[in-house]
FIMILUM-859346 format. One record per residue (C-alpha): residue in one letter; x, y, z; residue number from 1. Coordinates in pm, 1 decimal. Example, Ala and Ser with C-alpha at 12.3 -4.5 7.8 and 13.67 -1.06 7.14 Angstrom:
<rs>
rest  c1  c2  c3  nr
a  1230.0  -450.0  780.0  1
s  1367.0  -106.0  714.0  2
</rs>
This chain:
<rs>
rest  c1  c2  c3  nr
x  -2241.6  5350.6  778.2  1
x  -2020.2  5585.2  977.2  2
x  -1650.2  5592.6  926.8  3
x  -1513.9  5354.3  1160.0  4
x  -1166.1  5462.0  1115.3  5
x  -1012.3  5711.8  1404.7  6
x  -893.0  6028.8  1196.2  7
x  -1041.5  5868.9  892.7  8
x  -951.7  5752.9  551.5  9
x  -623.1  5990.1  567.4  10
x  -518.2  5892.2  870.9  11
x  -515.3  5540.7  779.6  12
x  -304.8  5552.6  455.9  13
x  -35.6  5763.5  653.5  14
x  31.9  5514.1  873.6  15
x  33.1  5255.1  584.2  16
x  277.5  5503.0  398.8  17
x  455.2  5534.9  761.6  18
x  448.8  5143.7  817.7  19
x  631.4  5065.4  431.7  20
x  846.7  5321.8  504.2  21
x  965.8  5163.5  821.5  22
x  900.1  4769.8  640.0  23
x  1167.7  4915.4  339.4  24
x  1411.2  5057.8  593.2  25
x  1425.2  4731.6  758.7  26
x  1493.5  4501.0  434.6  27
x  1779.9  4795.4  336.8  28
x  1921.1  4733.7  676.3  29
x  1882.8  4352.8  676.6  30
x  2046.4  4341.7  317.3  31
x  2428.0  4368.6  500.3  32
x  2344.7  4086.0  754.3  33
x  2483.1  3745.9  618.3  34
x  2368.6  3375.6  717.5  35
x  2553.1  3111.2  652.4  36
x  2432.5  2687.7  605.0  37
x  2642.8  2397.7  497.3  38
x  2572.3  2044.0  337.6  39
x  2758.2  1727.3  390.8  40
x  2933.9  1741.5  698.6  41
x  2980.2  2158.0  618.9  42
x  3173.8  2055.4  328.0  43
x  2996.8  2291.2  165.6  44
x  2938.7  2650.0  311.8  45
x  2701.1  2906.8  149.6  46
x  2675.6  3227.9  322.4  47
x  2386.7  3406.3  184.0  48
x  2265.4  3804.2  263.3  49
x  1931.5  3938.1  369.8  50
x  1860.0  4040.1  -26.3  51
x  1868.3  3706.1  -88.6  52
x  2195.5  3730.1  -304.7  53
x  2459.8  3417.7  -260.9  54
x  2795.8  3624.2  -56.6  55
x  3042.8  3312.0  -109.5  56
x  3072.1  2916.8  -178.6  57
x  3307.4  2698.3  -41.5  58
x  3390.2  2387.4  -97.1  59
x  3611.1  2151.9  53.8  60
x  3951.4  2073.1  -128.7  61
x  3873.4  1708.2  0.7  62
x  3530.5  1716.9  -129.1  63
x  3647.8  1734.5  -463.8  64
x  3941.8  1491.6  -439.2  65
x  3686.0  1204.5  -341.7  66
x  3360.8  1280.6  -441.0  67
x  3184.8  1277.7  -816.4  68
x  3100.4  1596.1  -956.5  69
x  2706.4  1533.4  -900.2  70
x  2711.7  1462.6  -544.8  71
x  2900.3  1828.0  -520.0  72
x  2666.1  1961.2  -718.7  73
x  2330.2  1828.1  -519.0  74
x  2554.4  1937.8  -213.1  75
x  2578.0  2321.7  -359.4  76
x  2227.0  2312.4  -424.1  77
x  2121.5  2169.4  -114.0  78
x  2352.4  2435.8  101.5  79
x  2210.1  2711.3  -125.0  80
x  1852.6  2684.4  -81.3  81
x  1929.7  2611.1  314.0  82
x  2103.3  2914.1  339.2  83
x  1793.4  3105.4  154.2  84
x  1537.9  2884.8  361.0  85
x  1766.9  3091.2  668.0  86
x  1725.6  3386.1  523.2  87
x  1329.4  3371.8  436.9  88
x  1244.1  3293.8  781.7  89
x  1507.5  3577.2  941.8  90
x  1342.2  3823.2  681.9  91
x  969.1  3683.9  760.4  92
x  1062.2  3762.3  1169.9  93
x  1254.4  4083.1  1127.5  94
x  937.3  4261.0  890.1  95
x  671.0  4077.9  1085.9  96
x  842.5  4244.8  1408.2  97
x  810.0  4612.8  1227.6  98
x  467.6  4525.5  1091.0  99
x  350.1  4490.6  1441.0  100
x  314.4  4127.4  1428.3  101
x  58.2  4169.1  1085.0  102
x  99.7  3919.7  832.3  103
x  83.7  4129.0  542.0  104
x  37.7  3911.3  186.0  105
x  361.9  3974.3  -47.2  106
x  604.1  4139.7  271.8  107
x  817.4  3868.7  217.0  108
</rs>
């Protein structure tokens, strides 16, 4: 069977070595943009980065005051994995932009 591939084998992993260097360039930018979400009534804020690392909490005074501890807990929890939900799909767009629109298993 002939070689299907224009420029061959070579030519092929260079522009995968070429497309993960441009797909790790992209996360190392994304890692300094920031997202934020909120839970109950934005009593709680989580701002979270494009590495996936939590930036800040906050909590309002109020919150605290009124509420039991649980419900602020199931509200931290709930902001948290809203603000990573955010920041999986942002990721998923960005890379899938630099990947050409490919939906490569394990990118994100």
């Amino acid at each position: 069977m002939p070689n299907q591939f224009r420029g061959g084998m070579d030519e092929l992993l260079r522009q995968a070595a070429r497309l993960q260097r441009k797909i790790e360039s992209k996360r190392q930018e994304l890692r300094s943009v920031t997202l934020e979400a909120t839970a109950g009534n934005d009593q709680v804020k989580v701002v979270v980065n494009g590495g996936r690392e939590i930036v800040s909490i906050t909590i309002a005074p109020e919150l605290l005051q009124k509420e039991d501890l649980s419900l602020v807990q199931d509200l931290i929890v709930a902001a948290v994995n809203a603000g990573l939900e955010k920041v999986n799909r942002m990721l998923e767009e960005e890379l899938s932009k630099v990947a050409g629109g490919m939906r490569i298993p394990g990118l994100f």
